[in-house]
C-alpha positions in Angstrom: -25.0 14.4 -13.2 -28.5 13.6 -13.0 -30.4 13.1 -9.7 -33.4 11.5 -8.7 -35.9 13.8 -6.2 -39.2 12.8 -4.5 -42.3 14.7 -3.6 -43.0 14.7 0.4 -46.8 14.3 0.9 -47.3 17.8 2.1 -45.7 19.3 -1.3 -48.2 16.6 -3.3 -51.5 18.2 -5.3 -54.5 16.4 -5.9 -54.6 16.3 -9.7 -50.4 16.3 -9.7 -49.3 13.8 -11.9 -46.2 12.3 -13.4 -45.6 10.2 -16.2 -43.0 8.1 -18.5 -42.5 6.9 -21.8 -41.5 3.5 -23.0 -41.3 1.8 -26.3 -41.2 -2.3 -26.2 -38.4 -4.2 -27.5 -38.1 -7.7 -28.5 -35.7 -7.6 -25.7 -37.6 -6.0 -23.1 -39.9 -9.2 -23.3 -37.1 -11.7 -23.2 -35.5 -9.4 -20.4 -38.7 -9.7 -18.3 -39.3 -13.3 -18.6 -35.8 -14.2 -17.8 -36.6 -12.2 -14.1 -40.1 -14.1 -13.8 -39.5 -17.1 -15.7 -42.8 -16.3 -16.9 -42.6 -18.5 -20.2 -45.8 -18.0 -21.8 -45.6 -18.4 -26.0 -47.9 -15.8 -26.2 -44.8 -13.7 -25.0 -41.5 -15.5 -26.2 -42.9 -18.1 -29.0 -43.4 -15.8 -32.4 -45.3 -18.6 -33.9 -47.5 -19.5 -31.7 -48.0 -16.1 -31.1 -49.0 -15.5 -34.9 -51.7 -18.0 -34.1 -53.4 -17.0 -31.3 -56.4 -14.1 -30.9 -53.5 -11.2 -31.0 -52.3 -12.8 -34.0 -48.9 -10.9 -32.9 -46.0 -11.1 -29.9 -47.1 -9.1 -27.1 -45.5 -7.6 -23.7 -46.6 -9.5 -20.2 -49.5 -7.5 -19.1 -47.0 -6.8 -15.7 -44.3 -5.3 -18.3 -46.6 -2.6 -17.9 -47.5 -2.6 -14.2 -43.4 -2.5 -13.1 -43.6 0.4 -15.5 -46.3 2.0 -13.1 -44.1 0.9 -10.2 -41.4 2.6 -11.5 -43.1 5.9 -12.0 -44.2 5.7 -8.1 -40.8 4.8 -6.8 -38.7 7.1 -9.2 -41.0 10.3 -9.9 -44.1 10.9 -8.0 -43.8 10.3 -4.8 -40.5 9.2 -5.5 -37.9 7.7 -3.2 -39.2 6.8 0.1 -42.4 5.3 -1.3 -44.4 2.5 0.5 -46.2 0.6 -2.0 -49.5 -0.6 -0.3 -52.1 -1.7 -2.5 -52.5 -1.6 -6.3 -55.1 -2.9 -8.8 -55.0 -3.0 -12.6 -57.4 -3.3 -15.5 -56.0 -4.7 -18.6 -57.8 -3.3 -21.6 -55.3 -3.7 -24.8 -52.4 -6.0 -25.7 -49.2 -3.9 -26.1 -47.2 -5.1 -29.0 -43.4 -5.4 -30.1 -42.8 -1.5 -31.6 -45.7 0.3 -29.1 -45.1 3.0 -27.4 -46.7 3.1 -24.2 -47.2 6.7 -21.9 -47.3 5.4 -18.2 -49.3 8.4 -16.3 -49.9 8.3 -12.5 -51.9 11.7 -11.1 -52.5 12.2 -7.3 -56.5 11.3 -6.9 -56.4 11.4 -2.9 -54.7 12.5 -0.1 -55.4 10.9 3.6 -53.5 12.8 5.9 -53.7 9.7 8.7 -50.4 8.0 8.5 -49.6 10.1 5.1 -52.0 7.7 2.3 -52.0 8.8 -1.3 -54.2 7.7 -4.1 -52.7 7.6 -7.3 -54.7 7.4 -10.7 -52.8 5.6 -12.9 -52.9 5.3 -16.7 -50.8 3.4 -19.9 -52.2 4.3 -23.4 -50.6 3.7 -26.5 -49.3 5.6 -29.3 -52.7 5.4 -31.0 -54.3 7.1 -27.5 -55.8 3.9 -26.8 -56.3 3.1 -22.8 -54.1 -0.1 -22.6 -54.0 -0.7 -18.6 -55.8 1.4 -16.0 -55.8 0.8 -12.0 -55.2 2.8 -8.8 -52.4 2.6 -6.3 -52.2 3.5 -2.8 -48.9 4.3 -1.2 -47.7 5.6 1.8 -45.5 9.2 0.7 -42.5 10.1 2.2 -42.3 12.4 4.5 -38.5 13.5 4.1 -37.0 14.7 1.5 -34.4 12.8 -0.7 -32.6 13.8 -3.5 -30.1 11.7 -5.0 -27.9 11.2 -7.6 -29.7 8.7 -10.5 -28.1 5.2 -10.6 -26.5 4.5 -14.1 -28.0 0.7 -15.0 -25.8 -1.8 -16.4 -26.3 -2.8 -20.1 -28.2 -6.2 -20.4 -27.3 -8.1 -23.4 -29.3 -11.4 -23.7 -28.2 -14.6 -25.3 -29.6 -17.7 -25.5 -26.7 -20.2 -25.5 -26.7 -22.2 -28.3 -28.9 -20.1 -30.9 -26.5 -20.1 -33.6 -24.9 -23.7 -33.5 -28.6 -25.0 -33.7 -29.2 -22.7 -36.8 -26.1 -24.2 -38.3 -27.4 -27.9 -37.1 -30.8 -26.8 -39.1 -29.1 -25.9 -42.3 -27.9 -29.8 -42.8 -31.9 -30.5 -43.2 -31.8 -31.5 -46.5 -28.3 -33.2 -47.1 -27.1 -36.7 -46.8 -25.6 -37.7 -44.0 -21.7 -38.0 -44.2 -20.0 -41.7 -43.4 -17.2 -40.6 -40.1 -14.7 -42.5 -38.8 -15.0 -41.7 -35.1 -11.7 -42.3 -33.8 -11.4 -44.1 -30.3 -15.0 -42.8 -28.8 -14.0 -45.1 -25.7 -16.0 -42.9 -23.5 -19.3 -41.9 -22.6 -19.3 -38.2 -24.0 -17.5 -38.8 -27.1 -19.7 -41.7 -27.9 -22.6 -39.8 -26.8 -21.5 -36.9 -29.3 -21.4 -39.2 -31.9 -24.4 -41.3 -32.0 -26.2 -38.1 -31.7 -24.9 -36.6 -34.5 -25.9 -39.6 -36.0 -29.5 -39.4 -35.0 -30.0 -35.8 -36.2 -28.6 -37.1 -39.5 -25.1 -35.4 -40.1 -23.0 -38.7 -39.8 -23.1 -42.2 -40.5 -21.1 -43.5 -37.5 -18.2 -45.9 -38.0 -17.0 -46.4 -34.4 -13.3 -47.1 -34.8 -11.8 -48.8 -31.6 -11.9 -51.4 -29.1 -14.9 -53.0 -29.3 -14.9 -53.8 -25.6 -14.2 -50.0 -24.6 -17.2 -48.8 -26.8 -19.3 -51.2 -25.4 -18.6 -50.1 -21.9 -19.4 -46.5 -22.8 -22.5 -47.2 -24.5 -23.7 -49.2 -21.6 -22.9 -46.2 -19.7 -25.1 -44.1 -21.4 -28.0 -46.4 -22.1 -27.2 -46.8 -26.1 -28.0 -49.7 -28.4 -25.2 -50.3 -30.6 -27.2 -52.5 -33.0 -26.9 -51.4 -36.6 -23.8 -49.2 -36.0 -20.5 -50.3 -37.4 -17.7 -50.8 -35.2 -14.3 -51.5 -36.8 -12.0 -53.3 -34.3 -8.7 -52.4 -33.3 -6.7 -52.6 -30.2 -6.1 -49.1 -29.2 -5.8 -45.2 -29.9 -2.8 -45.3 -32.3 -4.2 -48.3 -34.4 -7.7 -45.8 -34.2 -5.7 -43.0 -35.9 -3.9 -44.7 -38.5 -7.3 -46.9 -39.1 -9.7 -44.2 -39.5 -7.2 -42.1 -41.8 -6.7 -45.2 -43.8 -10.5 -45.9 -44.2 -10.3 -41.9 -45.2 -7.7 -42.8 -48.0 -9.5 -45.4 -49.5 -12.6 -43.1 -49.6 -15.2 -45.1 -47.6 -15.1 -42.3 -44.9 -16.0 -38.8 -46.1 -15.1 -37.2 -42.7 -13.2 -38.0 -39.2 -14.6 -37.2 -36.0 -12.2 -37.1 -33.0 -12.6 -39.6 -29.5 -10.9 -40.1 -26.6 -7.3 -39.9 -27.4 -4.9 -37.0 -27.7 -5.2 -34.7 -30.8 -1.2 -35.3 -31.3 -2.3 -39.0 -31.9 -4.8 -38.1 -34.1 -2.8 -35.6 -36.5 0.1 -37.5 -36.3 -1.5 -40.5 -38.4 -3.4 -37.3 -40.6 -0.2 -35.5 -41.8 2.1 -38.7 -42.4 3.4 -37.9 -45.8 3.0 -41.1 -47.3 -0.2 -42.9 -45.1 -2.0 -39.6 -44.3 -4.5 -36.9 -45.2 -2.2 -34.3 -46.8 -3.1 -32.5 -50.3 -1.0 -29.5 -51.5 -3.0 -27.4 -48.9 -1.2 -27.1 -44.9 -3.4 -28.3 -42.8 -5.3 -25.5 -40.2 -7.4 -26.0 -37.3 -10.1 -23.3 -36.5 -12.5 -22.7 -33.9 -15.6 -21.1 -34.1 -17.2 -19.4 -31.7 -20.9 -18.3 -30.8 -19.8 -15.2 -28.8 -22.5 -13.7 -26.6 -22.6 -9.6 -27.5 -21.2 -10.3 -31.2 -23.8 -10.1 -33.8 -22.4 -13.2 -36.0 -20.1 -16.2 -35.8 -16.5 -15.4 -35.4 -14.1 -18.2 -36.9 -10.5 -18.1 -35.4 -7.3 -19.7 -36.7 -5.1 -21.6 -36.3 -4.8 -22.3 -32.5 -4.2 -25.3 -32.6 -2.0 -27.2 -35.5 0.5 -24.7 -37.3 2.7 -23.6 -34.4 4.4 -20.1 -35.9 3.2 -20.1 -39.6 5.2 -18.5 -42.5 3.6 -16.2 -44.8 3.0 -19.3 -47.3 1.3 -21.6 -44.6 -0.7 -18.2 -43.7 -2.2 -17.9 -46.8 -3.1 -21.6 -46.7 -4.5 -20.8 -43.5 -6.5 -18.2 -45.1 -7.7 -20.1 -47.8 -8.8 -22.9 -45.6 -11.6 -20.8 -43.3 -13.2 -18.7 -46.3 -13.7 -21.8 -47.5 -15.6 -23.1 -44.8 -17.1 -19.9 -44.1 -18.5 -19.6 -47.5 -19.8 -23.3 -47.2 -21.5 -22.2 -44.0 -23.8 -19.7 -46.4 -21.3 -16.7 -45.2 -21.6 -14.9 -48.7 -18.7 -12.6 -48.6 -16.3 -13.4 -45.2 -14.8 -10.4 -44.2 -11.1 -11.4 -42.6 -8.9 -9.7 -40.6 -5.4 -10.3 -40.0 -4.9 -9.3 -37.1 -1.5 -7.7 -35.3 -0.7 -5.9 -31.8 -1.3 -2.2 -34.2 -3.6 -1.4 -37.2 0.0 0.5 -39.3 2.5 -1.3 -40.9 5.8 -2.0 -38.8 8.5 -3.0 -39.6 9.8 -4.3 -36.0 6.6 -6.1 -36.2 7.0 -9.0 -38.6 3.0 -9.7 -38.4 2.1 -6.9 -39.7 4.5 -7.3 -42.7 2.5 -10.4 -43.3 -0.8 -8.7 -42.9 0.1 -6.3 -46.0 1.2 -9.4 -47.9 -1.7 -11.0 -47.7 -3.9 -8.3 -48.4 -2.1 -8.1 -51.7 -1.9 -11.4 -52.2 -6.1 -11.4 -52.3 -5.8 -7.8 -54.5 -3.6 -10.1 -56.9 -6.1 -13.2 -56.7 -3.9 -15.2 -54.7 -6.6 -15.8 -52.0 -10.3 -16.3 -53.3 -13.8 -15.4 -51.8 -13.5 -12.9 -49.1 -12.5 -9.9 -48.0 -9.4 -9.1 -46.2 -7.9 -6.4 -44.2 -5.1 -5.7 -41.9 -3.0 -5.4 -40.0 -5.9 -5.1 -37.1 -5.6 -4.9 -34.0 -8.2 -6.9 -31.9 -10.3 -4.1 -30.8 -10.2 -2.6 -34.4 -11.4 -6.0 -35.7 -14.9 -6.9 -33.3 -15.5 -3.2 -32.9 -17.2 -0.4 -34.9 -16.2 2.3 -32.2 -13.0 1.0 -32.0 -12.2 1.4 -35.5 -14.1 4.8 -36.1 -12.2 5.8 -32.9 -8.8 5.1 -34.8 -10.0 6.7 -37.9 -9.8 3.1 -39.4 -11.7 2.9 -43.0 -12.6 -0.6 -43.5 -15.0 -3.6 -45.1 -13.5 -5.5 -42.3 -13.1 -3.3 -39.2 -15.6 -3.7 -36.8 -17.5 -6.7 -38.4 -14.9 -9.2 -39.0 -16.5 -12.9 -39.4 -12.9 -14.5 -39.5 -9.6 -13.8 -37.2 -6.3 -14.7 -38.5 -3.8 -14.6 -35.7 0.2 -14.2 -36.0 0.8 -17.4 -34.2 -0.6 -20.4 -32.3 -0.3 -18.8 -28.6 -2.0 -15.7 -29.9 -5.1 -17.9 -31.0 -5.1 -20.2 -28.4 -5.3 -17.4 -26.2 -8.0 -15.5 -27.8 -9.9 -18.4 -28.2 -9.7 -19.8 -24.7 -10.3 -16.2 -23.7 -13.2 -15.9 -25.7 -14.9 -19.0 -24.0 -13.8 -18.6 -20.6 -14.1 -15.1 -19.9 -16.8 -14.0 -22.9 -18.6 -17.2 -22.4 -18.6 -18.2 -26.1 -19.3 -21.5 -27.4 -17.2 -23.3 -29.3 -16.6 -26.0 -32.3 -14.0 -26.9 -34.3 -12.0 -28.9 -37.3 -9.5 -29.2 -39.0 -9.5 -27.9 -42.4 -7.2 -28.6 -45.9 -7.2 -32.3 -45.5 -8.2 -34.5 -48.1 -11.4 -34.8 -45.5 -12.5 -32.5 -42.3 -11.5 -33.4 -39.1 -14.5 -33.1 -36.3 -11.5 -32.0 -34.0 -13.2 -30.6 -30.3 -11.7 -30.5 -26.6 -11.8 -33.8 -24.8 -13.9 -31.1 -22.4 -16.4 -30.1 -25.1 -19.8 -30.9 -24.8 -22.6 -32.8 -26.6 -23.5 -29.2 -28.5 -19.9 -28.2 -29.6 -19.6 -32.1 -31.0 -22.8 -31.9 -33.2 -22.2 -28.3 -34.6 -18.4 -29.1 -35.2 -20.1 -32.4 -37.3 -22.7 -29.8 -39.1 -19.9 -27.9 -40.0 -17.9 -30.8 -42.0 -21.1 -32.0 -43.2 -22.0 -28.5 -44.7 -18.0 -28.3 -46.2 -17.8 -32.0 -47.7 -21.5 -31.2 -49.5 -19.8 -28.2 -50.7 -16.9 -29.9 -52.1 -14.8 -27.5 -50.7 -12.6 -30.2 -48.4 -8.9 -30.1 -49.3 -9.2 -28.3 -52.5 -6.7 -26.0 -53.6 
């Protein structure tokens, strides 16, 4: 165990100093304007950063005086210290990758009511003076030593990041014309006009006229120029919008207010719907906080307990979608309650299938590996941990659960516990569906709609 000890004035030296060494991170910026709210671009904003007279990202000059503080309260005097006056000069910028020695030596000792002068000192790596001051404290006069507190890890995210970058890769493609089914209420209109105004869809609003006039009054929105086709109510919506799919003046479907079974009901009619020789799958994806990439999961919500057939559709459907996404090579785990092969345990039977079945080019354009469980599947230390050899393990980009309740609760998991964000369609259609929670927000709607515009530009939708 380590501890932490402090230097009573009568022990202290003149010329007694103590020091610490710190290297910034692009984190330890973001970290630190988080606790200030200090904002500045010329600490968070790379480009206008680039422009200005550092020409680079730099630290807030007070990174470096709570690096001085620390060396006062943790080293010398130590615990017990009364901070009572400080000043600083700030010579040098400190950059992203410097490594800064934060010095502090004993300059003067007043023994009325136990003062101390402290020099105190940051260079660089380079030597270079980057912030110089004096502190005066009040030193402790008992001694304290106590065991050193282990912090927590901090990891940052900035909720939203990824969906955006998938909005920004739609820049150059044509919107697609979308049925939006039933958007009789304010978010689900709100979701779609906005996707139409950052150029992903061409609404078709699909519903009673009256109804999607009362939402957009809601939310202060023009209708003019927007196509509504008029119908009397959610069913007629459904069977409408899949009809206008059919008949190919609709190259995608974005879900309302009415309940998904409504929706997919009028989607996999075998004679009026959306079927092609591909089973329909529904996957979310998810912008996980502390995962380094997007992590697609499927199917939690259409196909109930899959066989091994409907699993390799399944499959099929998300690399698909992954690889539209600009995903190069997905890496796909199949994932089970154990990483062996068990009999008793008919997912992993169907694990080892359909890793064969991609060995044997049944499934095309990714990688696949399993049976995993979870933990082998998000985590490198995990897997190394289990002696797991793997493409996949550790760094899967998609999860293929054994079931419906197994995804639907790592999913809802996922968002609820890990915080993830979350979009989703349905894939293997002769369109995508834009198919989110009547609870989703304005976000989830629009990178759910990037994500069937990216697939229909592919021509991936409902290929076999």
């Amino acid at each position: 165990m380590q501890y932490i000890e402090n230097r009573i004035f009568d022990e202290m030296e003149i010329g007694e100093s103590a020091e610490l060494v710190r290297t910034l991170r692009p984190e330890d910026i973001e970290l630190f304007a988080v606790m200030s709210g200090d904002v500045n671009p010329a600490h968070v904003d790379a480009e206008f950063a680039g422009s200005d007279m550092f020409h680079r990202v730099i630290a807030h000059g007070m990174w470096g005086g709570a690096l001085i503080s620390a060396v006062l309260g943790t080293e010398l005097p130590g615990p017990g210290t009364i901070y009572l006056d400080q000043s600083f000069s700030f010579r040098a910028p400190v950059g992203v990758g410097d490594t800064v020695t934060i010095r502090v030596t004993v300059a003067e000792k007043i023994a009325e009511h136990k003062h101390v002068a402290l020099d105190c000192l940051c260079t660089n790596q380079k030597g270079e003076t980057v912030i110089e001051g004096r502190a005066l404290v009040i030193a402790p006069s008992v001694k304290v030593r106590r065991p050193r507190i282990v912090l927590p890890e901090v990891h940052l995210h900035a909720r939203g990041d990824r969906f955006d970058e998938l909005i920004r890769a739609t820049a150059p493609l044509d919107p697609v014309r979308t049925a939006v089914v039933h958007p009789c209420d304010a978010l689900s209109l709100r979701g779609a006009l906005e996707a139409g105004d950052k150029a992903l869809i061409i609404p078709v609003l699909v519903g009673p006229r009256a109804k999607i006039e009362a939402a957009a009054a809601e939310i202060d929105r023009d209708l003019s120029g927007i196509e509504i086709v008029e119908v009397p109510h959610s069913h007629a919506a459904a069977d409408t919008a899949v009809a206008l799919a059919r008949k190919g003046e609709v190259g995608m479907l974005m879900k309302g207010k009415l309940h998904t079974d409504e929706l997919l009901a009028a989607a996999v009619n075998r004679d009026t719907g959306l079927r092609t020789e591909r089973r329909m799958s529904h996957v979310f994806a998810l912008d996980v906080p502390n995962y380094p990439r997007p992590l697609f999961v499927t199917d939690a919500a259409i196909n109930i307990s899959p066989d091994l057939a409907t699993k390799r559709d399944i499959v099929q459907n998300v690399i698909e979608l992954a690889l539209a996404l600009g995903i190069k090579i997905p890496k796909v785990a199949i994932l089970s309650a154990v990483e062996t092969v068990t009999p008793s345990i008919p997912s992993t039977l169907d694990a080892a299938a359909l890793c064969k079945m991609a060995e044997r080019g049944q499934i095309l354009g990714g990688v696949i590996d399993g049976p995993l469980a979870f933990d082998n599947a998000v985590s490198k230390v995990a897997a190394e941990a289990k002696g797991i050899r793997s493409d996949v393990a550790g760094q899967a980009d998609i999860l293929i659960v054994p079931d419906l309740e197994a995804g639907n609760m790592v999913a809802k998991q996922l968002i609820y516990l890990a915080g993830a964000d979350a979009a989703g369609i349905v894939l293997g259609a002769r369109v995508p569906i834009v198919l989110t929670s009547r609870a989703d927000g304005v976000m989830s709607r629009l990178a759910s709609a990037a994500m069937a515009q990216l697939l229909v530009h592919r021509g991936a939708a409902g290929t076999a």
